[in-house]
C-alpha positions as CSV (number, residue, x, y, z in Angstrom):
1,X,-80.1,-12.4,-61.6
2,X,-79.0,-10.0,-59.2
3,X,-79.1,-10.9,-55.1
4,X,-79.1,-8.3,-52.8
5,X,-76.3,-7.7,-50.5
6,X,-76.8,-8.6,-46.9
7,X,-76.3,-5.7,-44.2
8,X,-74.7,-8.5,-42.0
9,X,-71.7,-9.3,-44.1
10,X,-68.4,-7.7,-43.2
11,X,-67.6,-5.0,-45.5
12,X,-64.2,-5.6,-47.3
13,X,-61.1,-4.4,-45.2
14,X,-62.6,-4.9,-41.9
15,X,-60.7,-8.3,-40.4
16,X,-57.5,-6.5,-41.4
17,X,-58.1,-3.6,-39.6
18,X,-59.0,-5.7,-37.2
19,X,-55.9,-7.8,-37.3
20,X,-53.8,-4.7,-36.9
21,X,-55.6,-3.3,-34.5
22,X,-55.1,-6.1,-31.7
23,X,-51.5,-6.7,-32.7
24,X,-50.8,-3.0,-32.3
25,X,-52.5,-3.2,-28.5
26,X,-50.4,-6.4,-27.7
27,X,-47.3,-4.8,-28.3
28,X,-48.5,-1.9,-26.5
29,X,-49.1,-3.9,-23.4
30,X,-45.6,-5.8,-24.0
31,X,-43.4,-2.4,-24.3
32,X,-45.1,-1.1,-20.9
33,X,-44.6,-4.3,-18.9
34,X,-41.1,-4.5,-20.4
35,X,-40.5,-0.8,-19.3
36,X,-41.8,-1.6,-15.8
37,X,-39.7,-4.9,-15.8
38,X,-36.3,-2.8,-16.8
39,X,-36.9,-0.4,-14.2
40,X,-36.2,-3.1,-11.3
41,X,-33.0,-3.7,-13.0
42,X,-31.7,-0.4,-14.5
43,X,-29.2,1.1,-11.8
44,X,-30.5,4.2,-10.0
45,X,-28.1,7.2,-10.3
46,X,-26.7,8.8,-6.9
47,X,-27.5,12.7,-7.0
48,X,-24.3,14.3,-7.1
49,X,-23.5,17.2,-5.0
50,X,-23.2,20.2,-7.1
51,X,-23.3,22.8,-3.8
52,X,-20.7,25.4,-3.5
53,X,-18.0,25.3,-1.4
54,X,-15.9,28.0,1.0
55,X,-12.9,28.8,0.2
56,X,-12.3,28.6,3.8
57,X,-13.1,24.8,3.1
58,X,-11.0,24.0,0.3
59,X,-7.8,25.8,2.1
60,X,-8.6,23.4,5.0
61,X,-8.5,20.3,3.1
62,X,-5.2,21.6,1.3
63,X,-3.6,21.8,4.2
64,X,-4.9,18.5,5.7
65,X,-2.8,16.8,2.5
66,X,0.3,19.3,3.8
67,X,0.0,17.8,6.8
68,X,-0.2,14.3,6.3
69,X,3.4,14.4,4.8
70,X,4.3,16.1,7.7
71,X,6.1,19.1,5.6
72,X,8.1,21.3,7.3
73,X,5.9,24.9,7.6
74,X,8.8,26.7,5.9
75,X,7.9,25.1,2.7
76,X,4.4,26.3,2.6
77,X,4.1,30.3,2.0
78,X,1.5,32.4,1.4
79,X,1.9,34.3,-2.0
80,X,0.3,37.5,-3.6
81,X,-2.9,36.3,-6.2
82,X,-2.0,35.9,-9.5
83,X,-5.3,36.5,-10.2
84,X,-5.9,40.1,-9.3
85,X,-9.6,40.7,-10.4
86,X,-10.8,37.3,-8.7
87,X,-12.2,38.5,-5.4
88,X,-12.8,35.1,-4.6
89,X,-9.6,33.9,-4.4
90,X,-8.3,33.9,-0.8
91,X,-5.8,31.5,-0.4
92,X,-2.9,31.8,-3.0
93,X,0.4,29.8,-1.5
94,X,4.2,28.5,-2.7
95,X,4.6,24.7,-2.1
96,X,8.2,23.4,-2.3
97,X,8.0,19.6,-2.2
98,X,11.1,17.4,-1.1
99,X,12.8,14.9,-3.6
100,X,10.9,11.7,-1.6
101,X,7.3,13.5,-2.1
102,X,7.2,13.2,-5.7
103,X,4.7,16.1,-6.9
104,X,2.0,13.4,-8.3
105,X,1.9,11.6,-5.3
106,X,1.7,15.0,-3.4
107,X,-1.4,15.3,-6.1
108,X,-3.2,12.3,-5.8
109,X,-3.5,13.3,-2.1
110,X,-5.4,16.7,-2.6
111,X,-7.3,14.9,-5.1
112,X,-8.6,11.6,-2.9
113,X,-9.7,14.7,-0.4
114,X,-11.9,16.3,-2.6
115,X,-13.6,13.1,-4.3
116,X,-16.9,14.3,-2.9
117,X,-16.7,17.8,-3.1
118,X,-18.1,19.7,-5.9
119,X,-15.1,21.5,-7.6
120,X,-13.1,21.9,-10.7
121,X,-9.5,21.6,-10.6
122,X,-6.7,22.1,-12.8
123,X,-2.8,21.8,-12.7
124,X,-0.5,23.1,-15.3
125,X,3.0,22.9,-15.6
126,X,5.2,25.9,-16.2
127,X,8.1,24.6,-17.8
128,X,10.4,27.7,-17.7
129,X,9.5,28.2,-14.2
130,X,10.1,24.6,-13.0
131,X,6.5,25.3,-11.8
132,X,2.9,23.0,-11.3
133,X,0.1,25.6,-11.4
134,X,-2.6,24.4,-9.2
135,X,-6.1,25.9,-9.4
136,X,-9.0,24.8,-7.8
137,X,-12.4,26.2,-8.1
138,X,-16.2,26.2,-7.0
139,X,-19.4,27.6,-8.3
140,X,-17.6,28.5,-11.3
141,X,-15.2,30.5,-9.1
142,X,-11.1,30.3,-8.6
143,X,-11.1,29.8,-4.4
144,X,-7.7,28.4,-4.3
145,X,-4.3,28.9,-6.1
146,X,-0.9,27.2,-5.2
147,X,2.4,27.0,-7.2
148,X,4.2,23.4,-6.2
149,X,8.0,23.5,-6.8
150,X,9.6,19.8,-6.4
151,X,13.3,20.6,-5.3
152,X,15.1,17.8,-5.9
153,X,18.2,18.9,-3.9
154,X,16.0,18.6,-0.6
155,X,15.9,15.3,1.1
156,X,14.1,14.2,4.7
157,X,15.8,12.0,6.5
158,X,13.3,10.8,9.6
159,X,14.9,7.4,9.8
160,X,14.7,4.1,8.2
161,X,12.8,0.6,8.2
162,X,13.4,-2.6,7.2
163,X,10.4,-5.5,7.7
164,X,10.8,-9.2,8.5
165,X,7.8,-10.9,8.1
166,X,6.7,-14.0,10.5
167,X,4.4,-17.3,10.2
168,X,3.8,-16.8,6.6
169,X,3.1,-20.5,6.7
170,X,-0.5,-20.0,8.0
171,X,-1.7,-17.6,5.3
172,X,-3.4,-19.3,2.4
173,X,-2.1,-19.5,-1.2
174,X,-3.6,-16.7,-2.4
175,X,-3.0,-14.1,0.4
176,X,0.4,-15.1,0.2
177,X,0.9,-14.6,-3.7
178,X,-0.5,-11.2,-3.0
179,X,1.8,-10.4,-0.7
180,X,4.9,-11.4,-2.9
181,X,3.4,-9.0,-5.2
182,X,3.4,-6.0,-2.6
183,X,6.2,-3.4,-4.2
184,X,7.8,-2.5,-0.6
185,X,10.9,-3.8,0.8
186,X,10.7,-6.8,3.3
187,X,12.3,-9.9,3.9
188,X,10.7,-13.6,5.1
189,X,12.1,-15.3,8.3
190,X,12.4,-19.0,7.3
191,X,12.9,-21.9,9.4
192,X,15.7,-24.2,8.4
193,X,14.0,-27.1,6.5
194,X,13.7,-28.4,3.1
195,X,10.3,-26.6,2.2
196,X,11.6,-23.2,3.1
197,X,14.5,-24.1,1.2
198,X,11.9,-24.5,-1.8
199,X,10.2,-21.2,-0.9
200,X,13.3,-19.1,-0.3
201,X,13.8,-19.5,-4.5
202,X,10.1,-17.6,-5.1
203,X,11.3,-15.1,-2.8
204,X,13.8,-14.3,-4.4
205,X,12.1,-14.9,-8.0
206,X,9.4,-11.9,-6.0
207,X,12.6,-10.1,-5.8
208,X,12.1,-10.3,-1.9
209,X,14.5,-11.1,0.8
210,X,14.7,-13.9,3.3
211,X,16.4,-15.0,6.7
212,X,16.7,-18.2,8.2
213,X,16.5,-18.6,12.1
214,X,18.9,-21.1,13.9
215,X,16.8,-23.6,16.0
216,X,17.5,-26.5,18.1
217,X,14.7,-29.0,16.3
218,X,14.1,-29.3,12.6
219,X,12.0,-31.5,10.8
220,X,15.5,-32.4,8.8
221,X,18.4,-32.7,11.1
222,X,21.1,-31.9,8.8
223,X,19.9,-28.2,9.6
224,X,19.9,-28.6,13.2
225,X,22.3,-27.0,16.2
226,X,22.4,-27.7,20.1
227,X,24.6,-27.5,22.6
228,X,24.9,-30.8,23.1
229,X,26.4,-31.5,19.8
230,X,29.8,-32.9,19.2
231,X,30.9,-29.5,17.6
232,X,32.4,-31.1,14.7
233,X,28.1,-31.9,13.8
234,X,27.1,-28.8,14.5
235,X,30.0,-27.5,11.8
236,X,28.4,-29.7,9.6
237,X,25.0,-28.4,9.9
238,X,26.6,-24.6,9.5
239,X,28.0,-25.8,6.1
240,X,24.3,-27.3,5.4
241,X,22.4,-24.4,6.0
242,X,25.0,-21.7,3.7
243,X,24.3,-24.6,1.5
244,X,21.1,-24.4,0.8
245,X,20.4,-20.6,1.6
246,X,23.1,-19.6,-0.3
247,X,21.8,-15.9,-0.7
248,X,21.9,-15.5,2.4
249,X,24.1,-13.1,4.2
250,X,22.9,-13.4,8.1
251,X,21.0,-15.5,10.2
252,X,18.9,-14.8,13.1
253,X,18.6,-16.4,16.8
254,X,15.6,-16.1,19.4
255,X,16.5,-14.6,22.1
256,X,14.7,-17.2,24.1
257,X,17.2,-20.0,22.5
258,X,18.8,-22.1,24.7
259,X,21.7,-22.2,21.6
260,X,22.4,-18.2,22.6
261,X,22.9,-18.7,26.1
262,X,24.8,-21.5,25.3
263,X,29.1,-22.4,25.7
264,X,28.7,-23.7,22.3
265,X,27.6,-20.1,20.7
266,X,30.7,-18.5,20.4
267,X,32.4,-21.3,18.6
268,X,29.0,-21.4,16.1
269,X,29.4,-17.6,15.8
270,X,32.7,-17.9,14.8
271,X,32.2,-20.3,12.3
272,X,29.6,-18.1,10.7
273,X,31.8,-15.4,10.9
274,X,34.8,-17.6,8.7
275,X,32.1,-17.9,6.4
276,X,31.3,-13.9,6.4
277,X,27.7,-14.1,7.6
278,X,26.7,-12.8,10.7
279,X,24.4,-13.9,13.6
280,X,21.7,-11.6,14.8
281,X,19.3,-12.3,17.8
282,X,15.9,-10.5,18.5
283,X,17.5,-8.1,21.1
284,X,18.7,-6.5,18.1
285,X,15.6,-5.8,16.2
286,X,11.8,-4.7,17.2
287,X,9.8,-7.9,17.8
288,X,6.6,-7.1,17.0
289,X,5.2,-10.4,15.6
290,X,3.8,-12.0,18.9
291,X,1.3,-9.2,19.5
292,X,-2.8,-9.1,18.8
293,X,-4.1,-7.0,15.1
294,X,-4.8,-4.2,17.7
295,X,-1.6,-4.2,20.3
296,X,-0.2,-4.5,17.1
297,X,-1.1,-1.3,15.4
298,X,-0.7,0.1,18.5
299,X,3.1,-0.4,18.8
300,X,3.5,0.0,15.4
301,X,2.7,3.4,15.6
302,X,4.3,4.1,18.7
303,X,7.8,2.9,17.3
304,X,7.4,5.0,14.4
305,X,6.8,8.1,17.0
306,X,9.9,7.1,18.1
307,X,12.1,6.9,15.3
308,X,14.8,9.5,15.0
309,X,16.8,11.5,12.5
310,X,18.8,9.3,11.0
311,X,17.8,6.0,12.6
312,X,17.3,2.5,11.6
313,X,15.0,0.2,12.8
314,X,14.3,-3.7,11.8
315,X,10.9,-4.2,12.6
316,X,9.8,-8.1,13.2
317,X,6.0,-8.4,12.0
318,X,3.3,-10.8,11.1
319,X,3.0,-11.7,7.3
320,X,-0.8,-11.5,7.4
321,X,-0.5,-8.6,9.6
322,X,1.6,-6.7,6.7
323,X,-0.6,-7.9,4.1
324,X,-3.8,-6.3,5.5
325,X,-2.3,-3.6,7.1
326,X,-0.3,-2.4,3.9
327,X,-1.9,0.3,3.5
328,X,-1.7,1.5,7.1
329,X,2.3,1.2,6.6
330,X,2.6,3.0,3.8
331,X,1.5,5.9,5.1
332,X,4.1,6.0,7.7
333,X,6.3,6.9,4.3
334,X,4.3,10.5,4.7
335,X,6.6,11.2,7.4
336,X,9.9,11.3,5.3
337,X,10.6,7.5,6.6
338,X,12.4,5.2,4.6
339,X,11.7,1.7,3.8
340,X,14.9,0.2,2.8
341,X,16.1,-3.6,2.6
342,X,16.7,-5.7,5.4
343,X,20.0,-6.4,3.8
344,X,21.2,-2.8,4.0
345,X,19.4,-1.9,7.4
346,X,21.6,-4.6,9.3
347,X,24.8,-3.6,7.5
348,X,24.3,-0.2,9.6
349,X,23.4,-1.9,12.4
350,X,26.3,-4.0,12.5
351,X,28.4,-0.7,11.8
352,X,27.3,0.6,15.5
């Protein structure tokens, strides 16, 4: 017997397409609100500046980096082009750098001025010629052309300075590692007791140098001098302290000491002396370390202004001052200015 088929009965095939159907619209609806969600959390790109520059600019910002290293104008001159069919190119120069403006320092200047600029720039070396080949181009033009020559044989000589840095005892752990990790020359001033004693061996583990000032108080007397001493205890305290800073080849008195303007100086100089280490007092060097961050920088500058041909200066500064201002001092080494060790600089100063 044979039923008829009922028109309300799904036909074959139609829950899976079904099925598929609403699985394919769910993930529809999950890959847009995924899309959506990533675009809160993708980083945006900054449009970069692809405009075309002068060449009028580009020699400007040259010779802003000529400048900073304050080069003498003889050692800048202008050229014929090398490039004769290149209407564009202005500016064509000869660059003869000093032996203490290495040419990739010189370099990384021009470069850090024209981080946001939009131009191409290439260096070659010339090998025969002893030659860097700078080029530097915009809008798919050459604008600028300079030939840097690094003569070794020619050396500034604007002065030199040497750093002592104060009160390093306030400045956390941290800040202080980072400053014994700072590659420029400069020594500690300790004060005589057995924790600087301690600290003057990771000084000199830093490769650093270190001084120890002469006071009237300690926390350990054994490193202690007045003038009302029996002199045979302050001897004793002399041979303490070359004790225990053995490395060290002078030590400093404040000015304000009592122990300077004191009868019993000149017998505790002379003792030093047997020993061959020498006493210096503030008078000598640039104190610096009692001023504000701004006074600070101030002066700072001001004594570098000052600095002659030939010179040396020990400068008396903050530690955290130094630390955060490191960048500020380096630049002074633009100038031609030398920083040298405190051990050499007061070796010429007790030449004069």
């Amino acid at each position: 017997m044979i039923f008829p088929t009922s028109s309300n009965q799904p036909k074959k095939g139609t829950g899976n397409f079904r099925t598929i159907f609403v699985l394919l619209f769910a993930l529809a609806i999950f890959l847009m609100f995924l899309n959506i969600l990533l675009s809160f959390f993708t980083p945006k790109q900054q449009a970069i500046n692809t405009s075309e520059i002068s060449s009028s600019e580009i020699n400007s910002l040259f010779l802003k980096s000529v400048s900073e290293f304050y080069l003498n104008e003889k050692l800048l001159q202008k050229i014929k082009s090398p490039y004769k069919k290149e209407d564009s190119l202005v500016f064509s120069y000869s660059l003869t750098l000093p032996y203490d403006v290495p040419t990739p320092v010189f370099l990384q200047s021009v470069f850090e001025d024209f981080t946001s600029k939009s131009v191409s720039i290439s260096s070659i070396d010339a090998m025969l010629d002893k030659k860097l080949l700078l080029k530097i181009s915009s809008g798919g033009k050459i604008k600028f052309y300079t030939e840097i020559i690094q003569d070794t044989s020619l050396h500034r000589d604007n002065g030199s300075i040497a750093f002592i840095l104060t009160n390093y005892e306030n400045m956390p752990d941290e800040e202080l590692k980072k400053l014994l990790r700072v590659p420029e020359n400069f020594a500690f001033l300790l004060q005589p007791k057995n924790e600087s004693v301690e600290f003057s061996k990771i000084v000199l583990d830093a490769r650093k140098e270190y001084l120890v000032e002469l006071t009237e108080s300690s926390p350990n007397p054994e490193f202690t001098l007045a003038e009302n001493f029996p002199f045979l205890r302050n001897k004793l305290a002399i041979n303490s302290l070359i004790k225990n800073y053995p490395n060290n080849a002078f030590f400093f008195v404040n000015a304000q000491s009592t122990l300077l303007s004191s009868n019993a100086y000149s017998k505790v100089r002379k003792e030093f002396a047997k020993r061959k280490v020498t006493l210096y007092s503030t008078n000598v060097f640039t104190n610096l370390s009692d001023l504000n961050n701004d006074e600070l920088t101030h002066r700072f500058s001001v004594e570098v202004q000052k600095l002659e041909t030939g010179e040396t200066k020990v400068m008396l500064l903050p530690a955290s001052y130094f630390n955060t201002s490191i960048d500020i001092i380096k630049n002074v080494k633009k100038r031609g200015i030398l920083f040298i060790p405190v051990s050499t600089a007061v070796k010429r100063l007790k030449g004069k």
